[in-house]
C-alpha positions as CSV (number, residue, x, y, z in Angstrom):
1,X,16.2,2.0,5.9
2,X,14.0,-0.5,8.1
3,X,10.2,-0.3,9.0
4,X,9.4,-0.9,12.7
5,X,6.1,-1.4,13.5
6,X,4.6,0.2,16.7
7,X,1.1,-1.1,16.7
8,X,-1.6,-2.9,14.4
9,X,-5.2,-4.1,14.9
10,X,-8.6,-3.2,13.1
11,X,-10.1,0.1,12.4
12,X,-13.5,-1.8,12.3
13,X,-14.3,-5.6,12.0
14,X,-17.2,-8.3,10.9
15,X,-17.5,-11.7,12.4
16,X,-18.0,-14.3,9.6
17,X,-21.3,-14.8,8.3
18,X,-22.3,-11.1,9.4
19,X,-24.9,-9.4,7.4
20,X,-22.7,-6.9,6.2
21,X,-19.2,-7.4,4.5
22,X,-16.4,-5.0,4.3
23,X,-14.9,-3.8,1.3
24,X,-12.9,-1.6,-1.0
25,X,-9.7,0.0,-0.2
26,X,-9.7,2.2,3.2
27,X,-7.9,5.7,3.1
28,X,-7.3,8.0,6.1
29,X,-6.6,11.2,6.3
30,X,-5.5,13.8,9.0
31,X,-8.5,16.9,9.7
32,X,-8.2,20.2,10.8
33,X,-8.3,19.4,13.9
34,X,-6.5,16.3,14.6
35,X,-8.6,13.5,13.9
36,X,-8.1,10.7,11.8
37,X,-10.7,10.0,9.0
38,X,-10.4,6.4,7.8
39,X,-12.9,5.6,4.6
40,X,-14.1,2.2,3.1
41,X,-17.1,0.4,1.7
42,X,-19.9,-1.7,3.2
43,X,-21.7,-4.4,1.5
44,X,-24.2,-7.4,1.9
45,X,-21.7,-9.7,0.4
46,X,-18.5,-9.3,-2.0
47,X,-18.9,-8.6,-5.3
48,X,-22.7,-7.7,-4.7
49,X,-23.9,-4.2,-6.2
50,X,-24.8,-2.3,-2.8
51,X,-21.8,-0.9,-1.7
52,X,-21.9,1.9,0.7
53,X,-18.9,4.5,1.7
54,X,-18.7,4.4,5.1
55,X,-16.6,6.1,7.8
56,X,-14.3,5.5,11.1
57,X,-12.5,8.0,13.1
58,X,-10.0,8.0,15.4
59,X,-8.6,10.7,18.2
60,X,-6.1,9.0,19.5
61,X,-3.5,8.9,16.5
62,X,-5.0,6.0,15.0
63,X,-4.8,3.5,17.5
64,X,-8.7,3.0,18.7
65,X,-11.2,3.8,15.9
66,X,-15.2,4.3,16.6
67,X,-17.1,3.8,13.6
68,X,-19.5,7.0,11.9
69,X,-21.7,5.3,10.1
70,X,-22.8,5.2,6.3
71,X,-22.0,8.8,4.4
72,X,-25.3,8.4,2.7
73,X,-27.6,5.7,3.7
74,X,-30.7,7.4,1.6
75,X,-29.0,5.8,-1.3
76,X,-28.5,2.2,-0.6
77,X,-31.0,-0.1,-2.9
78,X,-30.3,3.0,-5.5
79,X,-27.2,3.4,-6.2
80,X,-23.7,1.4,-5.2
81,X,-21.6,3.7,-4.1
82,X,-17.6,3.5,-3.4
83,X,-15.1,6.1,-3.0
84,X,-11.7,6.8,-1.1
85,X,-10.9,10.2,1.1
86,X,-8.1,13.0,0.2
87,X,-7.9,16.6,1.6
88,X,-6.7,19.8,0.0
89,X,-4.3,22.1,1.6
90,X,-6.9,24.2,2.9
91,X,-8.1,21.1,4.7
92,X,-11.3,20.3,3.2
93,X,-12.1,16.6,2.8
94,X,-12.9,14.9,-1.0
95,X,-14.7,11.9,-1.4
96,X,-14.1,10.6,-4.9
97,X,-14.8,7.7,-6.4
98,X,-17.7,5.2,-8.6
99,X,-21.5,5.0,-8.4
100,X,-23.5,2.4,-9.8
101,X,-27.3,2.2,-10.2
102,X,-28.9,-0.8,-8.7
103,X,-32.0,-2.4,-10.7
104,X,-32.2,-5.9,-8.9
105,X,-31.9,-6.4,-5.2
106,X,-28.8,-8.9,-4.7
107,X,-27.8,-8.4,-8.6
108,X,-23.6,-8.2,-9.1
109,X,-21.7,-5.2,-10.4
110,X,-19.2,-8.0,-11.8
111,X,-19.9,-9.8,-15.3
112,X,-17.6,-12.9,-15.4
113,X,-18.4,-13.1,-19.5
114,X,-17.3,-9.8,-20.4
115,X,-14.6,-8.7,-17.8
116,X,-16.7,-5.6,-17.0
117,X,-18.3,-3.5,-14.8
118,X,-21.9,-2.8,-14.9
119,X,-22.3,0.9,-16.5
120,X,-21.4,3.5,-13.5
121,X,-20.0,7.0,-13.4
122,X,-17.0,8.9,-11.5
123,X,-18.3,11.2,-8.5
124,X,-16.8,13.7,-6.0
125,X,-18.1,15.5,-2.9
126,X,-16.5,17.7,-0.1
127,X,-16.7,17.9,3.7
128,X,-16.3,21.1,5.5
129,X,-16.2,19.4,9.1
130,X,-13.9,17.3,9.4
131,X,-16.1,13.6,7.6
132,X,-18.7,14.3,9.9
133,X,-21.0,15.5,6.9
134,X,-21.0,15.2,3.0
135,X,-22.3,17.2,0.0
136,X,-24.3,15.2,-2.2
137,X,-22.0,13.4,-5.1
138,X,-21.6,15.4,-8.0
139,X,-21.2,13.7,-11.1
140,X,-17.8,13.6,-13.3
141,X,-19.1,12.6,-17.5
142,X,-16.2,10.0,-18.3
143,X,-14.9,11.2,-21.5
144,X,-14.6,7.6,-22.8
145,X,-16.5,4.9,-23.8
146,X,-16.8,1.8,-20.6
147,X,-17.2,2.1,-17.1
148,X,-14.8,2.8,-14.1
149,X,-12.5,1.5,-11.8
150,X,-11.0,4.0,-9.5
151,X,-10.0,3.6,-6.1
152,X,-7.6,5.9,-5.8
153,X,-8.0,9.6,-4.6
154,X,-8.8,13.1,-5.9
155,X,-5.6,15.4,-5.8
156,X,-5.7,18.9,-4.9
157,X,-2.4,20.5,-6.5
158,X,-0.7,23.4,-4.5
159,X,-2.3,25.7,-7.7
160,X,-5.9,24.3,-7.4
161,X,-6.3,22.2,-9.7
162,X,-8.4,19.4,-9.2
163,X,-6.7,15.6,-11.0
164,X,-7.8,12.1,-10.8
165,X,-7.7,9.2,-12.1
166,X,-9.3,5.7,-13.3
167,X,-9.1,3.1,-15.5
168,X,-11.6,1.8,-18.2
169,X,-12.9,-1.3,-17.9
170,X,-15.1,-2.9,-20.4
171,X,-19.2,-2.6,-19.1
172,X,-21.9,-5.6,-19.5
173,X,-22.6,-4.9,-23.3
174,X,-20.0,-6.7,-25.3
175,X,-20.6,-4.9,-27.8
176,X,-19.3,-1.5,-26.2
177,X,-15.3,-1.5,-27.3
178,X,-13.0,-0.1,-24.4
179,X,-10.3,1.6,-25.4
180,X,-8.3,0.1,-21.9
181,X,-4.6,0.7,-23.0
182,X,-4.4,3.3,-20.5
183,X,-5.4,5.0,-17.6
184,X,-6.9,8.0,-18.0
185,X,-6.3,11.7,-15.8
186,X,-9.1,14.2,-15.4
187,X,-8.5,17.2,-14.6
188,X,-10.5,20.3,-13.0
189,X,-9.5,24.2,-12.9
190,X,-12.9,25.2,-11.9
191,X,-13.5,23.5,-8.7
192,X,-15.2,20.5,-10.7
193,X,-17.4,22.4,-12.9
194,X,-16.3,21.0,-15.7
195,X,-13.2,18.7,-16.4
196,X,-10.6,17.8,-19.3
197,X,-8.7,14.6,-19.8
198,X,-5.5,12.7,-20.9
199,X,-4.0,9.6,-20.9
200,X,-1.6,9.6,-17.8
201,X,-0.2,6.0,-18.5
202,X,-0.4,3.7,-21.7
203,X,0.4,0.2,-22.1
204,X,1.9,-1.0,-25.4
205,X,1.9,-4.5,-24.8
206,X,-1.8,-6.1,-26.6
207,X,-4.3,-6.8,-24.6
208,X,-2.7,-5.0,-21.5
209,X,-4.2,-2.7,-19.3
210,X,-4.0,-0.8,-15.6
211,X,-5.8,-1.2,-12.7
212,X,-6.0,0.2,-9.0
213,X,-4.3,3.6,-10.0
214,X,-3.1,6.5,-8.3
215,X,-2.0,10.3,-8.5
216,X,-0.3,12.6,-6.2
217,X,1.5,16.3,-6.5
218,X,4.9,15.8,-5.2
219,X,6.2,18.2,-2.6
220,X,8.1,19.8,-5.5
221,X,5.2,20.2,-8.0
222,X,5.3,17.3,-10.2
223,X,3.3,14.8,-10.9
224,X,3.4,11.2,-10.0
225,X,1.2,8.1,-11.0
226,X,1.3,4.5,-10.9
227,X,-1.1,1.8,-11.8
228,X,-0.9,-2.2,-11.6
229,X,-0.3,-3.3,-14.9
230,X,-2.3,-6.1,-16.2
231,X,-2.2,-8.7,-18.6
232,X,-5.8,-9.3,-19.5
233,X,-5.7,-12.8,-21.0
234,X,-3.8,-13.8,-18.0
235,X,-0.9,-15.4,-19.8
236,X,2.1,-12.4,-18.8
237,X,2.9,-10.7,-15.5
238,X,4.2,-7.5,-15.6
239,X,6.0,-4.6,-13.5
240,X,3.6,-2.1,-11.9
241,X,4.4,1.3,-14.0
242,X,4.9,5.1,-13.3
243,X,4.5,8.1,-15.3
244,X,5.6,12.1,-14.4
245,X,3.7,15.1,-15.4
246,X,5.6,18.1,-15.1
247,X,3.1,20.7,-16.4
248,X,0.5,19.6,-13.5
249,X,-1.0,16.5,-15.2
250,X,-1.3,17.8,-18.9
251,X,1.1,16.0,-20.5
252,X,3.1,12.9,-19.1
253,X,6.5,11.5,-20.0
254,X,6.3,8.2,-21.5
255,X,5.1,5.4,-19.2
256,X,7.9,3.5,-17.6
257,X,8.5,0.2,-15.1
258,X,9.0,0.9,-11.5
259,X,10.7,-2.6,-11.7
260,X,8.5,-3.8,-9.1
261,X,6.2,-6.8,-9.3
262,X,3.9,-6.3,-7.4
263,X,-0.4,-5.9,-7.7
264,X,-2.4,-2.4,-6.5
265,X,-0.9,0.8,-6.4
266,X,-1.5,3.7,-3.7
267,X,1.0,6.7,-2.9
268,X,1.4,9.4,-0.5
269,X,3.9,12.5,-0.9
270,X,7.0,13.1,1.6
271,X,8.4,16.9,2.2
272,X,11.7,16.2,0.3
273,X,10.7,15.3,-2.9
274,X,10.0,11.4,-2.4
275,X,7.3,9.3,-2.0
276,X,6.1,6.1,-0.4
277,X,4.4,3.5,-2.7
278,X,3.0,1.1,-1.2
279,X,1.1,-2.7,-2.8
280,X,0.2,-5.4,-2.5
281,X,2.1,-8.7,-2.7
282,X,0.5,-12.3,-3.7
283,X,2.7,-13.9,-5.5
284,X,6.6,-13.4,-5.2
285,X,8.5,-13.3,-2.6
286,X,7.4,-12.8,1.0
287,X,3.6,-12.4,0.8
288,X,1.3,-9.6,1.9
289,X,1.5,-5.3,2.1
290,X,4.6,-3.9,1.0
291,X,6.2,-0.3,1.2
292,X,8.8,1.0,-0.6
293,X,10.6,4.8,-0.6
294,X,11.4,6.4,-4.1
295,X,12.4,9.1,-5.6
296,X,11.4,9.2,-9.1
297,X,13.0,10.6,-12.4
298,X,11.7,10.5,-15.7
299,X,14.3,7.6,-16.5
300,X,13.7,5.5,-13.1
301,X,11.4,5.1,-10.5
302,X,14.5,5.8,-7.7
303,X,13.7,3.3,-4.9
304,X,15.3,4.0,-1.9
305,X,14.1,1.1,0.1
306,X,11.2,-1.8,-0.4
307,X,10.0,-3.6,2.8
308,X,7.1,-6.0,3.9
309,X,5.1,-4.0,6.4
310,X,2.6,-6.8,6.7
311,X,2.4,-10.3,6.4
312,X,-0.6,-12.2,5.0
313,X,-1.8,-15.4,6.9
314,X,-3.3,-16.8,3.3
315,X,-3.3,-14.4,0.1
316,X,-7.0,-16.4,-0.9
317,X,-10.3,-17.1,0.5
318,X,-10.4,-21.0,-1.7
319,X,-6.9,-21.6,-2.9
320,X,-7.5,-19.9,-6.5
321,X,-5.2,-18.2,-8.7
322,X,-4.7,-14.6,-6.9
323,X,-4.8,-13.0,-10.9
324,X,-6.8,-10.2,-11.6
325,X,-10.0,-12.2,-12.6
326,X,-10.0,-14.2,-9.5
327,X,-9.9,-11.0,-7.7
328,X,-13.3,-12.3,-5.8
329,X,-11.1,-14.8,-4.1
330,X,-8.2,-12.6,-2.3
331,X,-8.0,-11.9,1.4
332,X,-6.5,-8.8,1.7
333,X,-6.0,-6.2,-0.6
334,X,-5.8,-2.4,-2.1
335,X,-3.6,-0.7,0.9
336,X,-3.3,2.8,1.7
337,X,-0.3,4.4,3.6
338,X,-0.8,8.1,5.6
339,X,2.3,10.0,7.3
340,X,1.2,11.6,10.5
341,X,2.8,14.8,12.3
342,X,4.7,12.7,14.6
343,X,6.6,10.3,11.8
344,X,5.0,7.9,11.5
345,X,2.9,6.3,9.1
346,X,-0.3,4.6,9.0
347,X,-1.2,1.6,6.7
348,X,-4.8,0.4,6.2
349,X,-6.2,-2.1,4.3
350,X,-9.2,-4.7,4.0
351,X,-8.9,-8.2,5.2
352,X,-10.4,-11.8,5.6
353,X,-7.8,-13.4,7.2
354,X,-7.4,-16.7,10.0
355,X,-7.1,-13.9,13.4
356,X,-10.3,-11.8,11.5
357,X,-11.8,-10.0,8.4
358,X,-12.3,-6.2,8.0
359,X,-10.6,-2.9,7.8
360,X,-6.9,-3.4,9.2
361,X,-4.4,-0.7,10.0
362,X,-0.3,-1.3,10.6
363,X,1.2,1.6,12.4
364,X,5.0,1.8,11.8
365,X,8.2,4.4,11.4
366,X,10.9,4.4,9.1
367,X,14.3,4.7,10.5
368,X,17.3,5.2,8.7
């Protein structure tokens, strides 16, 4: 199987020095009636606590984009806000994602000394036309102790139910203990009214942990998840992994390697029981966003095919270390892939790159 690529260029882009940055992953989605719906965050600067969800569109199957605006703009010096964009079956649109008070103009969300996040909570809210409007976010408790990372998507199963996911991460207070050998699933059967929880992947290895994790229903009812696996001393690198619910995200087999070493996780679901999985790639091999096709079992994560869709000009901003705690320092990052009607497939991502920073899209087709 090869990728060709029929088109790339930027959903939306920032000249250096702008007053606004770009950030977080970008997801797009298909509406009703046609229209592509591409999501990502704003900010004053990276790592700065004042994101903002933000929205492009495009009519012409993703190859010119005109930018929406800010989903809620009454929030910004209240709350950081970041999310990514699904849609159900019935074609209703789902913002989920983190929120993050803000105290201090210009403070960080980012503590260097304690590996955390500053104390946020999970959110979701629906559009009924198309991304043009939003509900307010409604508030998901996080059954555990620690904050949030979560920018993958909310899943709505062919039965209903409502599943996401996230990973702990430790908060400001060091004296809070994270239990971050997992990554944890909720799970909604009453339209988000109230949710339960499991552990959908769990690390054995000490002082491991996930990041950038992702659920999807495949096309025959089961459920698929991946995370990047970390190693939080820095010392190891590990496989990204994959679990399998088969009881719609209750329970999970045990949590396996997709024998792929690679950073960031995102999937989307084909019609024949595969799936793409697509990540990022800073370190081995040919650097930059990378796709593969698998068909998972319970014993193997079945790929088909692995390919470099994009390749990155420089992996860092300053020549630093491309681990996780350098992650202020990459230039590209947390892709996204969409199939469209016509077979193709859309990859976004974010980028500061030589040729231009912001929200990038590759356009390409698998062919046999």
């Amino acid at each position: 199987m090869k990728v060709e690529v029929l088109a790339e260029g930027f959903i939306t882009k920032r000249e250096p020095g702008s007053e606004t940055a770009l950030a977080g992953g970008s997801r797009a989605v298909i509406t009703a009636n046609g229209d592509l719906v591409c999501t990502y965050a704003v900010q004053s600067a990276l790592g700065i606590n004042n994101l903002m969800p933000a929205v492009s569109r495009s009519t012409d199957g993703g190859i010119t984009w005109e930018e929406q605006g800010q989903i809620w703009p009454h929030f910004r010096n209240l709350r950081s806000i970041t999310g990514s964009v699904s849609r159900s079956l019935s074609g209703k649109l789902f913002l989920y994602g983190i929120s993050i008070p803000i105290d201090q103009p210009g403070e960080t969300f980012w503590s260097n000394e304690t590996q955390g996040i500053k104390q946020n909570e999970l959110f979701w809210a629906i559009s009924d036309n198309g991304g043009r409007t939003w509900t307010e976010p409604h508030h998901i408790p996080l059954p555990i102790l620690g904050s949030a990372e979560a920018p993958g998507v909310l899943c709505v199963t062919q039965k209903g139910r409502w599943l996401a996911c996230y990973s702990p991460y430790n908060t400001f207070d060091s004296r809070v203990k994270v239990d971050r050998q997992q990554v944890i699933l909720i799970l909604s059967d009453d339209a988000g009214r109230t949710w339960d929880h499991t552990a959908m992947l769990r690390f054995d290895e000490e002082h491991s942990g996930g990041a950038e994790a992702w659920v999807i229903e495949l096309s025959d009812g089961r459920i698929l998840g991946t995370c990047w696996h970390l190693d939080h001393q820095g010392d190891l690198e590990y496989p990204n992994v994959f679990s399998l619910s088969h009881n719609g995200g209750r329970t999970w087999i045990p949590t396996q390697s997709t024998g792929i070493m690679g950073q960031s996780t995102a999937l989307a679901a084909l019609s024949d029981g595969r799936a793409l999985f697509i990540y990022n790639q800073r370190k081995h091999g040919d650097l930059g966003i990378w796709l593969a096709v698998v068909r998972p079992t319970d014993s193997d994560f079945g790929i088909e095919s692995n390919q470099i869709v994009w390749r990155a000009q420089t992996v860092t901003q300053n020549e630093s270390s491309a681990d996780h705690y350098d992650w202020r320092d990459f230039s590209f990052g947390e892709p996204s892939v969409t199939p469209l009607p016509d077979g193709t497939l859309l990859v976004t991502f974010w980028c500061v790159q030589p040729d231009g920073q912001g929200i990038r899209f590759v356009k390409c087709m698998m062919k046999e």
